[in-house]
C-alpha atoms as an extended CHARMM CRD file, in Angstrom:
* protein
*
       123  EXT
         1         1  UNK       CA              0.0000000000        0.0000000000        0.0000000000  PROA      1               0.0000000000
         2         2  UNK       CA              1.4600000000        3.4940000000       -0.8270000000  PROA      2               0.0000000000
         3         3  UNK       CA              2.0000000000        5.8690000000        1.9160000000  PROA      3               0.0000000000
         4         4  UNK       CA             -0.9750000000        8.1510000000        2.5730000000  PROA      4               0.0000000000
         5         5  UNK       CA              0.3980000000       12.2170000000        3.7660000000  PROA      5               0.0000000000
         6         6  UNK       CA             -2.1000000000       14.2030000000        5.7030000000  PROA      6               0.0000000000
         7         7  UNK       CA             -1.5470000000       18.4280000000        6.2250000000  PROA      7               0.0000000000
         8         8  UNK       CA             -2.9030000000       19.9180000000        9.1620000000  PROA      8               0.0000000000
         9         9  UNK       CA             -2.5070000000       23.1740000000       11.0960000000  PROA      9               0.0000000000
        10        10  UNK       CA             -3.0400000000       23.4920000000       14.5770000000  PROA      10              0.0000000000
        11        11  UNK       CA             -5.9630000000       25.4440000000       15.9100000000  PROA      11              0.0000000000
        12        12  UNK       CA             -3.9490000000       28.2580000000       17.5040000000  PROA      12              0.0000000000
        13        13  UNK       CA             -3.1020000000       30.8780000000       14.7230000000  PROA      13              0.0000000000
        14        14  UNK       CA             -0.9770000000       33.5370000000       15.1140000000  PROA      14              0.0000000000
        15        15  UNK       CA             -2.9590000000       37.3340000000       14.0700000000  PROA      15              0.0000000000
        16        16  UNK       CA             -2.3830000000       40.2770000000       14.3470000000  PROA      16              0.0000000000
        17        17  UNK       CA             -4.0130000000       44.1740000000       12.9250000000  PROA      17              0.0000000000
        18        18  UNK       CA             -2.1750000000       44.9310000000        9.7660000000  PROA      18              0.0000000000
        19        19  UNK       CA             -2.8570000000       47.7750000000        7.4500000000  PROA      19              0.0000000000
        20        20  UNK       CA             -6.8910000000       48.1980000000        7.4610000000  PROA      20              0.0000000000
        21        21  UNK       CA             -7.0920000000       44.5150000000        8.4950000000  PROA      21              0.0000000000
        22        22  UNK       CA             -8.1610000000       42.9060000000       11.3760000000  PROA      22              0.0000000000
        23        23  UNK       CA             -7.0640000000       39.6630000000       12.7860000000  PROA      23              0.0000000000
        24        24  UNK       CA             -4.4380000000       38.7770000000        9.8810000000  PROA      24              0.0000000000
        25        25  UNK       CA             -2.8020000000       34.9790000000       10.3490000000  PROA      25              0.0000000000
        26        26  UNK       CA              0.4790000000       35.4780000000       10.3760000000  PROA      26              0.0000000000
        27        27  UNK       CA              2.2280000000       32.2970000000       11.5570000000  PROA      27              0.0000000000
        28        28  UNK       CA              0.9840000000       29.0000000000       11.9800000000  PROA      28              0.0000000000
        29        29  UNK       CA              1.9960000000       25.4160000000       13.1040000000  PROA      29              0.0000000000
        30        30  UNK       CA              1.6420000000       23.0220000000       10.3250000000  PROA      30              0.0000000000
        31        31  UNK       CA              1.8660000000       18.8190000000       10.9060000000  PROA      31              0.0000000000
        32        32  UNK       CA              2.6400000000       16.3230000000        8.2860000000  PROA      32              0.0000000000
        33        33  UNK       CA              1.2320000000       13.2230000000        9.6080000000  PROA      33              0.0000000000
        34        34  UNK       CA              2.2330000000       10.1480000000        7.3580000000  PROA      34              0.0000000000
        35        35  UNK       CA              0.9870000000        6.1430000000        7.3490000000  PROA      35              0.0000000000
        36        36  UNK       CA              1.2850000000        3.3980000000        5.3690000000  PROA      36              0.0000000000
        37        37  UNK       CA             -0.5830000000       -0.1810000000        6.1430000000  PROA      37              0.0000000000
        38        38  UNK       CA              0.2710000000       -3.0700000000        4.7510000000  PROA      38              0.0000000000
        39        39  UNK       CA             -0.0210000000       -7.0620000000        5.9220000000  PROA      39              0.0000000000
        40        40  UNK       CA             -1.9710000000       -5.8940000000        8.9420000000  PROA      40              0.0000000000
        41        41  UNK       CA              0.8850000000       -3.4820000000       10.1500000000  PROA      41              0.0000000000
        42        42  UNK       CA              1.0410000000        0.4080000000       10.2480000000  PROA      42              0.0000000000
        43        43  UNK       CA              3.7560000000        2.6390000000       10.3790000000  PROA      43              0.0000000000
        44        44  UNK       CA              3.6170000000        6.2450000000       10.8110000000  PROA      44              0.0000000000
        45        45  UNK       CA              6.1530000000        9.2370000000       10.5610000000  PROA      45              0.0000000000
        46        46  UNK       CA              5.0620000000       13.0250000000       11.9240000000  PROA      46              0.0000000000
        47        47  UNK       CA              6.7500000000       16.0630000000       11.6310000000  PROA      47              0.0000000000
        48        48  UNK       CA              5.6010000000       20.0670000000       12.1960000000  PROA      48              0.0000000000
        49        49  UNK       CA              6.9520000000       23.1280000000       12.4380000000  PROA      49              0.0000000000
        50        50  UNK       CA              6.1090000000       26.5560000000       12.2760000000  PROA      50              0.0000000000
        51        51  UNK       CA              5.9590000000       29.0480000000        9.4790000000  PROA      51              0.0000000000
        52        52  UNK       CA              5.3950000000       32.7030000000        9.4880000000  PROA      52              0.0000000000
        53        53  UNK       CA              3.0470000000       33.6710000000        6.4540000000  PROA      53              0.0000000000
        54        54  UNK       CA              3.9530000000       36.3370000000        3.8310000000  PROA      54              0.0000000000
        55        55  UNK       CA              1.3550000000       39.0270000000        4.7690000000  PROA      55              0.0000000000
        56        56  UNK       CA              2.6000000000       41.6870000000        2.2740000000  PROA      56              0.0000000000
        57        57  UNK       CA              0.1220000000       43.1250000000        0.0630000000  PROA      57              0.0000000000
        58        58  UNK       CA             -3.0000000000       42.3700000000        1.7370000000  PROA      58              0.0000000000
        59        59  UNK       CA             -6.0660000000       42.7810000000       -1.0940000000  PROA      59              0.0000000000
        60        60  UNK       CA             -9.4450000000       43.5930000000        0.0810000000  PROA      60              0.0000000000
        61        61  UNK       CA            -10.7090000000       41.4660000000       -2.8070000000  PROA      61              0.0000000000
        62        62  UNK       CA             -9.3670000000       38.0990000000       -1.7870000000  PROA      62              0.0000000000
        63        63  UNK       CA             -8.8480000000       38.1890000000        2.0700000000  PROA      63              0.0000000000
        64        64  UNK       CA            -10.7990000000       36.5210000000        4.1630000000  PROA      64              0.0000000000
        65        65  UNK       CA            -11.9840000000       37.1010000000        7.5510000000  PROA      65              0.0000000000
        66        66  UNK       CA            -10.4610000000       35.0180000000       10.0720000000  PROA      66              0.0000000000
        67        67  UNK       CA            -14.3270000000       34.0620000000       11.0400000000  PROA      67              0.0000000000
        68        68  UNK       CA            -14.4440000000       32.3520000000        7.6070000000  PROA      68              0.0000000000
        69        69  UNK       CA            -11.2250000000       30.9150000000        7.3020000000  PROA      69              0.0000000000
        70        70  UNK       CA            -10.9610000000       27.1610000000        7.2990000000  PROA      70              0.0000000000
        71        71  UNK       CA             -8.2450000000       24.4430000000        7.6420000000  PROA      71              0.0000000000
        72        72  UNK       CA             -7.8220000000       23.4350000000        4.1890000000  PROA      72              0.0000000000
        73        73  UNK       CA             -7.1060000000       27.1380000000        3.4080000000  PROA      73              0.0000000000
        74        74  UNK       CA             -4.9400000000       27.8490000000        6.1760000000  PROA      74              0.0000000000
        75        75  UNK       CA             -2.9480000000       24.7460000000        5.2800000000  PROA      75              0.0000000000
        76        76  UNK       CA             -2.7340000000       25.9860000000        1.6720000000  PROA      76              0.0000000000
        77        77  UNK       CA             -1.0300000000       29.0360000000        2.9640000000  PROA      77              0.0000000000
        78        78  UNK       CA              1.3840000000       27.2430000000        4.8320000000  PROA      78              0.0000000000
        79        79  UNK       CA              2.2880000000       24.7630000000        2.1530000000  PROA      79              0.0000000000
        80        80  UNK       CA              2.8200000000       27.8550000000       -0.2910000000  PROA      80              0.0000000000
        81        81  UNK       CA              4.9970000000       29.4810000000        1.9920000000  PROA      81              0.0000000000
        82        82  UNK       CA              6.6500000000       26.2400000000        3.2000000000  PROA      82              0.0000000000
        83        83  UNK       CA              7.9000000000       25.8950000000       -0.6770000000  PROA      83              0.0000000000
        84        84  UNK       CA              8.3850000000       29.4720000000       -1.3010000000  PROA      84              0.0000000000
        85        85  UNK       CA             10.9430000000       29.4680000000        1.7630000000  PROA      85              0.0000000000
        86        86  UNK       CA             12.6020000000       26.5020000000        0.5760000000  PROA      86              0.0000000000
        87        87  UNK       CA             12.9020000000       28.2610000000       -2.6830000000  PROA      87              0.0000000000
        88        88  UNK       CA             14.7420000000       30.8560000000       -1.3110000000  PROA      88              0.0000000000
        89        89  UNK       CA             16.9440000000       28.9990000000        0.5010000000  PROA      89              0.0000000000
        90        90  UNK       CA             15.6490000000       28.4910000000        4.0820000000  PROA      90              0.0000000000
        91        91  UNK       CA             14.1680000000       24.6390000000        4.6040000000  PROA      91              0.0000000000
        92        92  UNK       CA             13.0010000000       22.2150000000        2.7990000000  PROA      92              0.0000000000
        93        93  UNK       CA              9.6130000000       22.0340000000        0.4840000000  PROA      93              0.0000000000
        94        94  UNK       CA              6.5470000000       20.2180000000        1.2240000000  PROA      94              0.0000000000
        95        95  UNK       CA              7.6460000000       17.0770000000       -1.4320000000  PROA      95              0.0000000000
        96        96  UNK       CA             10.9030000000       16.7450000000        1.0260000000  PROA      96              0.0000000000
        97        97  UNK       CA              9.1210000000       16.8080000000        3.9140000000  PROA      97              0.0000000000
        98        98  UNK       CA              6.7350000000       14.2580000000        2.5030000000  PROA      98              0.0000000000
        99        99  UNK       CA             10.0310000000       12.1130000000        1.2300000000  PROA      99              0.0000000000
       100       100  UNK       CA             11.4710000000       12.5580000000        4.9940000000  PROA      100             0.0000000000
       101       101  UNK       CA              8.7410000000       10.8900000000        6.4210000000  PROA      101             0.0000000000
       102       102  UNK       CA              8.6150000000        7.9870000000        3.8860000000  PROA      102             0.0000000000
       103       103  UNK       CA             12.3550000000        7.6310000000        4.6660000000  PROA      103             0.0000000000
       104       104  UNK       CA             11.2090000000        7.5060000000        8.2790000000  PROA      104             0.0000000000
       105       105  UNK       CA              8.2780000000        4.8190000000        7.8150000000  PROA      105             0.0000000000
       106       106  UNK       CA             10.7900000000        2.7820000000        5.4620000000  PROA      106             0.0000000000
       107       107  UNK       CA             13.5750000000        2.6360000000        8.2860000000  PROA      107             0.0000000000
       108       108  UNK       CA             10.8040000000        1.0580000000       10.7030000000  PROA      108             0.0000000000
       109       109  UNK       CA              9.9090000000       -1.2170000000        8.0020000000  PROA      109             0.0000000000
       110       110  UNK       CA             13.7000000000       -2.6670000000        7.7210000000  PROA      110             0.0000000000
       111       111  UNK       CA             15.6510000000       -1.5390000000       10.4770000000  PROA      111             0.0000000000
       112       112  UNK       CA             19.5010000000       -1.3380000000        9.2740000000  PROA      112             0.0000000000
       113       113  UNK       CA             20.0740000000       -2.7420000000       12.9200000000  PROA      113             0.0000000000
       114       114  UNK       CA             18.2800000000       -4.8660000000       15.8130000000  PROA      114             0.0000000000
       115       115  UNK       CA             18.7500000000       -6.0370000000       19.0860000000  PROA      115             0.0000000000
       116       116  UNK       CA             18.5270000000      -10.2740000000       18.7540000000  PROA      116             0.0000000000
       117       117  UNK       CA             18.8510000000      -12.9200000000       21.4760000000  PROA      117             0.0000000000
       118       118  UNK       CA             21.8520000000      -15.0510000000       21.5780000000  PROA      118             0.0000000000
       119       119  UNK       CA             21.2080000000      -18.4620000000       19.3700000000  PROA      119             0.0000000000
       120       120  UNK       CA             21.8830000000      -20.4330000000       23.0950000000  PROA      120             0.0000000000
       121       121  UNK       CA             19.2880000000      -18.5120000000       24.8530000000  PROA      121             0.0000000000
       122       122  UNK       CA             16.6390000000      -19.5280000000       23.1900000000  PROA      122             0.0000000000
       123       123  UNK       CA             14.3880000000      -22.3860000000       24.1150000000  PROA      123             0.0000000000
């Protein structure tokens, strides 16, 4: 089965007043949650960070009010910026992030070391 990725933010969004605008996310907590299930066995791999949004140019035309605002748009917004920073240098994208955690779920899957009893202790 191929690995499944899942973006989230967390509830808590950074706002503040900017311009003529009220309540303008600025920074936000985004989670990569990954899992892949296969023979009756899951692994999973999560990683988050933060990422302070590029609030320059504010249009009256396409913001939204933070009373409208929902997590598949606020998770847009982070993804865009996520890949825009990475394109300027500073982190990784969102396809890297993704590829970290398959890394992560594929280590668990074939450890490149374990811990094994002695052959004479057992029965």
């Amino acid at each position: 089965m191929a690995i499944i990725n899942t973006w989230s933010v967390q509830p808590a969004l950074k706002t503040r007043n900017q311009d003529s605008f009220s309540d303008v996310v600025y920074n936000v907590t985004w989670k990569l949650s990954s899992r892949e299930e296969a023979d009756g066995q899951v692994w999973t791999a999560n990683t988050g960070q933060s990422v302070t949004l590029n609030t320059d140019n504010l249009d009256a035309n396409t913001f939204t009010a933070f009373a409208d605002l929902t997590e598949t748009q606020v998770v847009t917004w982070a993804k865009a910026q996520i890949d825009a920073d990475a394109a300027d240098g500073q982190g990784q994208t969102c396809e890297a992030w993704e590829q970290s955690n398959a890394n992560s779920i594929a280590l668990q899957q074939t450890p490149p070391e374990r811990v094994q009893n002695a052959p004479w202790t057992n029965p």
